[in-house]
LOMI-859224 format. One record per residue: x, z, y of N, C-alpha, C in turn. Coordinates in nm, 4 decimals, always signed. Layout:
REM LOMI-859224
      n_c1      n_c3      n_c2     ca_c1     ca_c3     ca_c2      c_c1      c_c3      c_c2
         X         Z         Y         X         Z         Y         X         Z         Y
...
END
This chain:
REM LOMI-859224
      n_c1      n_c3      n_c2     ca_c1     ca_c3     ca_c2      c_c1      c_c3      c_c2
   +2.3390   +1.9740   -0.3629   +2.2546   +1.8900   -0.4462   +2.1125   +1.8813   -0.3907
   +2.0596   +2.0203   -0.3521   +1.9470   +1.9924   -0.2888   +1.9198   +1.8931   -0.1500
   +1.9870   +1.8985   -0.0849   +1.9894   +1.8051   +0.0278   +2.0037   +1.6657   +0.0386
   +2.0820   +1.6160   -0.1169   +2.0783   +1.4943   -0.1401   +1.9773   +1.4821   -0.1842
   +1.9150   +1.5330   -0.2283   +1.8110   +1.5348   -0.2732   +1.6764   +1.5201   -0.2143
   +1.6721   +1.5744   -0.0720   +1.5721   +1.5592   -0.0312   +1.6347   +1.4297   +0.1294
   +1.7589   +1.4102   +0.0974   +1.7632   +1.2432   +0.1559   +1.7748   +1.1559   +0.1018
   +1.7526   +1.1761   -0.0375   +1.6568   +1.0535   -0.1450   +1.5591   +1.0191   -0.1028
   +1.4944   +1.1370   -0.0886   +1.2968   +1.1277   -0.1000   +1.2753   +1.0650   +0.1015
   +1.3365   +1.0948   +0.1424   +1.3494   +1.0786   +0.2916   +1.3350   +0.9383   +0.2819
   +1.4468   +0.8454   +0.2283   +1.5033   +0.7308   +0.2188   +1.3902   +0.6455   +0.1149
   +1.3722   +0.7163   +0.0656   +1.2398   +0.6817   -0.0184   +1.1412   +0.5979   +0.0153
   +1.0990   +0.7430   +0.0877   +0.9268   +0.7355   +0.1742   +0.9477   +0.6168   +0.2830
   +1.0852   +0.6128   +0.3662   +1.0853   +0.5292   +0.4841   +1.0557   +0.4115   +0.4247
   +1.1645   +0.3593   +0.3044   +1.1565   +0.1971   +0.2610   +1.0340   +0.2042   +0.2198
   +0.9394   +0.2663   +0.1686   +0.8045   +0.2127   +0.1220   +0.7081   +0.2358   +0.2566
   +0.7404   +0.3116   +0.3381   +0.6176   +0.2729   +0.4360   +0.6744   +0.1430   +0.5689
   +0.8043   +0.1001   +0.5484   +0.8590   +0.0318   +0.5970   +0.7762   -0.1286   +0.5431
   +0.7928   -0.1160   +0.4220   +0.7677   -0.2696   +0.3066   +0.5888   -0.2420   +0.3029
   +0.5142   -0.1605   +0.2643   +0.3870   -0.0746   +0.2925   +0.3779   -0.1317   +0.1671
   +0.4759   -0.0736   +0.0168   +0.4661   -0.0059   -0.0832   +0.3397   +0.0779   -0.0837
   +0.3147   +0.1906   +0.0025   +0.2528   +0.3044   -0.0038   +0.0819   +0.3117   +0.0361
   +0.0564   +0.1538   +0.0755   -0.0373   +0.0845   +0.0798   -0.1493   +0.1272   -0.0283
   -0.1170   +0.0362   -0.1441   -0.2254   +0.1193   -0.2584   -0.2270   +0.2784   -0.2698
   -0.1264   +0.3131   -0.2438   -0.1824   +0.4895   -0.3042   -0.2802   +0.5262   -0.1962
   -0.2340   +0.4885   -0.0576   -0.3519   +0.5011   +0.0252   -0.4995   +0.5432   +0.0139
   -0.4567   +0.3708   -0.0208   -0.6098   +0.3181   -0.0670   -0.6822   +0.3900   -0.1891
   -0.6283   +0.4088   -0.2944   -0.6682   +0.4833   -0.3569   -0.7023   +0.6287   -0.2974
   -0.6476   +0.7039   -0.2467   -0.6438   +0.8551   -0.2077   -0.7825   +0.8369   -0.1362
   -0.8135   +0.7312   -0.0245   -0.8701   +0.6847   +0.0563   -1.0622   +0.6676   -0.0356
   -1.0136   +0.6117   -0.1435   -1.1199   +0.5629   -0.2238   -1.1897   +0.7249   -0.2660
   -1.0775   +0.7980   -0.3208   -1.1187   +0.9032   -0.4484   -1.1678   +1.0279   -0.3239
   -1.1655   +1.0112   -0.1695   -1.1799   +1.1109   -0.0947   -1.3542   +1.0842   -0.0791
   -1.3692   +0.9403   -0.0031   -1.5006   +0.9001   +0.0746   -1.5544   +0.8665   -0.0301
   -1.5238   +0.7756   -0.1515   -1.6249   +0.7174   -0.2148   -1.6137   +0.7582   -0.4004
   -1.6237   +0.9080   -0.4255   -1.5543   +0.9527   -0.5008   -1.6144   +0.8552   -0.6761
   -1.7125   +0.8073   -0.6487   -1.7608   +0.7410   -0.7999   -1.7700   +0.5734   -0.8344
   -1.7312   +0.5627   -0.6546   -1.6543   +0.3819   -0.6467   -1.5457   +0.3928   -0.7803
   -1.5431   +0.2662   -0.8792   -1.4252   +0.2341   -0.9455   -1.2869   +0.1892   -0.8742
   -1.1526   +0.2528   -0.8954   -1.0376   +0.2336   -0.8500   -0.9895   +0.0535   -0.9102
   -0.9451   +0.0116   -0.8096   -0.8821   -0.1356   -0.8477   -0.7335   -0.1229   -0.8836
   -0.6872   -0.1940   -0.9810   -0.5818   -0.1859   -1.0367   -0.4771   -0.2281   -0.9031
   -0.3623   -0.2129   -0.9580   -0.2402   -0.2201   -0.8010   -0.2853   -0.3685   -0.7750
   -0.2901   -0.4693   -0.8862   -0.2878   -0.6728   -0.8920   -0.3840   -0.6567   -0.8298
   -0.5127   -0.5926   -0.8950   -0.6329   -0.6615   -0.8144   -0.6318   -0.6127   -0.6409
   -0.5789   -0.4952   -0.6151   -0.6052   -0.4778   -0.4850   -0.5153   -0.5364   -0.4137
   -0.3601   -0.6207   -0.4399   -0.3201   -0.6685   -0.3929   -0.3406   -0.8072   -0.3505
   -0.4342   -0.8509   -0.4636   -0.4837   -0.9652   -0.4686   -0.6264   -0.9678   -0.3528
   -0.6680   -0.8627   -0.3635   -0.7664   -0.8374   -0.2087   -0.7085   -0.8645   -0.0780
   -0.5909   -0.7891   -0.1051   -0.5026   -0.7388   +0.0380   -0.4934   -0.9028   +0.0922
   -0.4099   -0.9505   +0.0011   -0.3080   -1.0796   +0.0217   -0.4778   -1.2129   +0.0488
   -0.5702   -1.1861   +0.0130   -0.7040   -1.2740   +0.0411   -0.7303   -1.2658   +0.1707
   -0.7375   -1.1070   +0.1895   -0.8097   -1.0717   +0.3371   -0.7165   -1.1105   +0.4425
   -0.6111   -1.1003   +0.4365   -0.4771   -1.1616   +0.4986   -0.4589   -1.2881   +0.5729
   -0.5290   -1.3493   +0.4505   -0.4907   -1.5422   +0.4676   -0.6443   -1.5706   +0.5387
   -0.7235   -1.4652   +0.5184   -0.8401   -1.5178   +0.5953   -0.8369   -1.4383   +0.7325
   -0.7577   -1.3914   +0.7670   -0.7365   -1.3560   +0.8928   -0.6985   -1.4459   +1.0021
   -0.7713   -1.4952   +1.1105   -0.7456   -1.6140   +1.2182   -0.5877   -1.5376   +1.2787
   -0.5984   -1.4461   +1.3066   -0.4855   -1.4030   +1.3718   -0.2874   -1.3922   +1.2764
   -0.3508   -1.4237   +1.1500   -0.2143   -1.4356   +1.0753   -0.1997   -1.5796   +1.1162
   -0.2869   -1.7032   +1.1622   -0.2008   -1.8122   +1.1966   -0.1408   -1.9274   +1.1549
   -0.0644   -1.8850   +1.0114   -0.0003   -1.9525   +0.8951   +0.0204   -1.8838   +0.7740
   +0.0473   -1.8959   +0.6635   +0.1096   -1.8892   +0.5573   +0.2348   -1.8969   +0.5463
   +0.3108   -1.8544   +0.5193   +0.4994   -1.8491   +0.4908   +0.5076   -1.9045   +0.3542
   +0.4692   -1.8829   +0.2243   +0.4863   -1.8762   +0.0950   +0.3890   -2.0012   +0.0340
END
């Protein structure tokens, strides 16, 4: 049981740093280390950063969606 168990969490971690799920916690961890009294952005709003800074990137090229 234990071993399935820890090739859950294995299988886990890969698909989210695969998809970069693991993106916001990052960022957060990232936030609460360097800038400990900056306010945290909700998952929408920072995705809504992410997905801005993205499309204003010359090197993304196009839009898909």
């Amino acid at each position: 049981m234990r071993s399935l168990r820890r090739v859950f969490r294995a299988v886990r971690w890969y698909l989210r740093e695969l998809t970069d799920e693991s993106a916001y916690d990052r960022h957060v961890a990232h936030l609460r280390k360097e800038q400990p009294q900056a306010p945290v952005p909700t998952r929408r709003a920072f995705e809504r950063m992410r997905t801005e800074r993205q499309e204003r990137d010359p090197r993304q090229g196009f839009r898909c969606c």
